[in-house]
N, C-alpha and C positions, 0 to 999 in steps of 0.2 A: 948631410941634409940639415938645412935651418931652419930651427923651429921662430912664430912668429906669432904676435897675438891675434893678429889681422890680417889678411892677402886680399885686396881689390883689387879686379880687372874687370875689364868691359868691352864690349863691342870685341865678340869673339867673329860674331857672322858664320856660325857652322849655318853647311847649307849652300855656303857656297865656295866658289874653287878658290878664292884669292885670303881663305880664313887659315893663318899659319900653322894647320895642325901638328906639327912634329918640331918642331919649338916650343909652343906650347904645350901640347903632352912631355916635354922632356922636363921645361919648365914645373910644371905641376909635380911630376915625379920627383924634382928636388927641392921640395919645399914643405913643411907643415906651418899648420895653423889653428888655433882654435877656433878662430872665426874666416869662411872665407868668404866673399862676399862679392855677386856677381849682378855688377852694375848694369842690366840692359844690352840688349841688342847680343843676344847672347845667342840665340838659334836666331835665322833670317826670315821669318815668317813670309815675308814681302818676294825674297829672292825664288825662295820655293815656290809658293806662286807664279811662278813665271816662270817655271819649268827647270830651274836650279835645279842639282844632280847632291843626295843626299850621298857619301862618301864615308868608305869602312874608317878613314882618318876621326872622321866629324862622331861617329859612334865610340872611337877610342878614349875620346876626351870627355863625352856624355861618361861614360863607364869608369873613369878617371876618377872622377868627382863623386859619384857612388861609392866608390872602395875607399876614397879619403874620410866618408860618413861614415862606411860602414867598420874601417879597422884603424884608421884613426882619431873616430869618435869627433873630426870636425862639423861645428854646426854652418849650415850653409842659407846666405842670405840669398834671394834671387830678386833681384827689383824688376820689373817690365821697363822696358825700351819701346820707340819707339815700329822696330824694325819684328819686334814678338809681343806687338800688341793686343793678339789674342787672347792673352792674360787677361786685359783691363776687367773684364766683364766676371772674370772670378775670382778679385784681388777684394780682402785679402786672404792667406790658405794655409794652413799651419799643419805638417806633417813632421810631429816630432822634429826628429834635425834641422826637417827643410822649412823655410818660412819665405813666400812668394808674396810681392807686398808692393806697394807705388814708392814708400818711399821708406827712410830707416833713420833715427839716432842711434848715434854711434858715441857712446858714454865714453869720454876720457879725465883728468882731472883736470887740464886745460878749459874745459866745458864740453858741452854737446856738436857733436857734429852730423850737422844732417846731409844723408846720401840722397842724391836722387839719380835719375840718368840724365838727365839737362832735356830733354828734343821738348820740354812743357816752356822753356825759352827760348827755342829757334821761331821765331814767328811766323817762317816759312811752315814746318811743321804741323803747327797748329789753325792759322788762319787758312792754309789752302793744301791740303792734305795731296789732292793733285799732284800740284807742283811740285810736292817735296816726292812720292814717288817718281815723276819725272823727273827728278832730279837723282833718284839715287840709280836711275834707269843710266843716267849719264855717267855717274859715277862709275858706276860698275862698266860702261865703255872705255874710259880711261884706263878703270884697272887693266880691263883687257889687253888695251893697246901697252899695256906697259909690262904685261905676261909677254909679250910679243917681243917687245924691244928688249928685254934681259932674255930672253933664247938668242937674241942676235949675241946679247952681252956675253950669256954664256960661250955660244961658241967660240969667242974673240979671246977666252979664259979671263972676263973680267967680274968683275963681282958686282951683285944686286945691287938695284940702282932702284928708289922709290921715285917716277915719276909723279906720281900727282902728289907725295910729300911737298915735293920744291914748287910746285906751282901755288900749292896753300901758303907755302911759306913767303911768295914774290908778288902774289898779286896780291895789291894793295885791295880791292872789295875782300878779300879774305882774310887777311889781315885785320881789318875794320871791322868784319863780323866778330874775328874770335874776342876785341874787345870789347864790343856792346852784350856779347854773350855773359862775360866775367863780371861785366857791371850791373848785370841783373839777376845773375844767380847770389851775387856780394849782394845783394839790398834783399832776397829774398832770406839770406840768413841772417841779416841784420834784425829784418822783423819777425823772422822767429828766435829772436834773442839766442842765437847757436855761435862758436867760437869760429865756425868755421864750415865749408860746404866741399862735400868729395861728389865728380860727378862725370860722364864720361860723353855722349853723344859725338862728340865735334872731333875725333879724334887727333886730338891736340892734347900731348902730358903735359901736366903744368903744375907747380906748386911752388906759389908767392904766395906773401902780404898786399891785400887790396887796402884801401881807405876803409876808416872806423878798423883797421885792424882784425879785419877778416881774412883768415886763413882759406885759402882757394887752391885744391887738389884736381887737379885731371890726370884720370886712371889711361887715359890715351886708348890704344887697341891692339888686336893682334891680326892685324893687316897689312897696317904699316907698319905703325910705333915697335911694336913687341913690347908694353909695356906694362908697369902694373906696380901697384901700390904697397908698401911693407910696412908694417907697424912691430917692429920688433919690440918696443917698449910702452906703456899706455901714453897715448899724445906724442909720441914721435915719431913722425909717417917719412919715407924715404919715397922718392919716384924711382924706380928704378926701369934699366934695359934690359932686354933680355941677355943680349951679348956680355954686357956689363957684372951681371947677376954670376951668369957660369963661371967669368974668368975668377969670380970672387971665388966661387968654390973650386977652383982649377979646375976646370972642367972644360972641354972644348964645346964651343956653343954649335948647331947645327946650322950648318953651312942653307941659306934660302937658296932652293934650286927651283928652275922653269917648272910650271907644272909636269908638262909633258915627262921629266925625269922621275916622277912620284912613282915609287911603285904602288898601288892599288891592292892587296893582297885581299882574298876574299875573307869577310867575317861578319858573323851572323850579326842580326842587327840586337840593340837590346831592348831586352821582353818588357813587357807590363808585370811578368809573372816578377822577374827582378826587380823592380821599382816598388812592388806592393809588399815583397816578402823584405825590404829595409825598411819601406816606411810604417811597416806595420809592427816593427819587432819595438 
């Protein structure tokens, strides 16, 4: 297991079916950190609402995160997203370990770098709330149709295929969003005099040099990407893949299967009574 000073990831979406829970709980279990730091969109507030199926997976990973606080003393950052925006209205919350906040500096000797989740720069987002619901109504049909088209895959014995990755990747409006996105979270660090800005929404990994020599991190997600941020030194952040991550530790990485192959196993959900007896200690 590697230990690390920092681990960001974002846009987990438990809560819903297409959130990689058994990658990323494998993920989690080979890794420490002192700091780990949960960029947004992290439970699906929105999905749920709409009748999303809460899943013994999506509690495995809650419960994950608790025992890293509890036995390895990681402090845990939690930013609000977009998608668990029920936070806004009691941000911000400070329970020992946990610290629940809109936005975070992240002290390195490089300079400051500020976290946020990005969706306060998708202008879709913010100017018509609506539409970005409808929009992630659509989203989430994609996902569908591409749960559908890899069971085809699977049967055929070929391996996961991210449809709506390659469509962000080829169509040029998306393309042209993800860079008007980079160019305004860069001028938002600029004038907060910070080295650099870690930020996740769009799930898109990313980590260049902008202009004024703004360093620009995206923590990507575990939908599609499997991806997630490592700081094993102060100011040296790696983007890494999930696949990528295990082979480092020989490890074989967990194979993405059809939902319908998940087994489901029953397990109880977890308590308020466990949440209050860590963050009370």
């Amino acid at each position: 297991m590697q230990q690390y000073r920092t681990v960001i990831i974002s846009d987990l979406h438990l809560g819903t079916p297409d959130a990689k829970v058994e990658q990323l709980g494998h993920f989690l279990k080979n890794v420490r950190c002192d700091k780990l730091i949960l960029n947004g969109d992290i439970l699906d507030g929105w999905a749920l609402q709409r009748g999303s199926k809460w899943l013994p997976g999506h509690t495995r990973i809650v419960r994950l995160i608790l025992k890293k606080m509890e036995k390895q003393g990681t402090r845990v950052i939690y930013l609000r997203g977009n998608h668990d925006d029920i936070l806004e209205r009691f941000l911000p919350m400070n329970f020992g370990p946990l610290e629940i906040c809109d936005e975070y500096i992240h002290q390195t000797p490089q300079g400051p770098y500020l976290v946020v989740h990005g969706d306060g720069f998708d202008s879709v987002t913010t100017s018509h709330q609506w539409v970005a619901r409808l929009g992630a109504v659509g989203y989430e049909m994609l996902l569908r149709v591409n749960r559908l088209y890899n069971r085809w895959r699977a049967y055929r014995g070929k391996e996961y295929f991210s449809l709506s990755k390659q469509i962000k990747a080829r169509v040029k409006s998306a393309v042209s969003f993800v860079g008007r996105y980079e160019g305004q979270l860069q001028e938002l660090a600029r004038v907060r005099e910070c080295r650099g800005i870690i930020c996740g929404h769009i799930h898109t990994p990313a980590d260049k040099e902008l202009e004024n020599r703004v360093h620009y991190l995206n923590s990507g997600d575990w939908v599609e990407s499997l991806t997630a941020i490592l700081e094993p030194q102060p100011g040296k952040f790696e983007v890494v893949h999930y696949e990528d991550y295990m082979t480092r530790l020989q490890l074989e990485p967990m194979e993405i299967r059809p939902l319908h192959l998940h087994q489901a196993e029953p397990e109880e959900p977890v308590t308020a009574e466990e949440v209050q007896k860590l963050l009370t200690k």
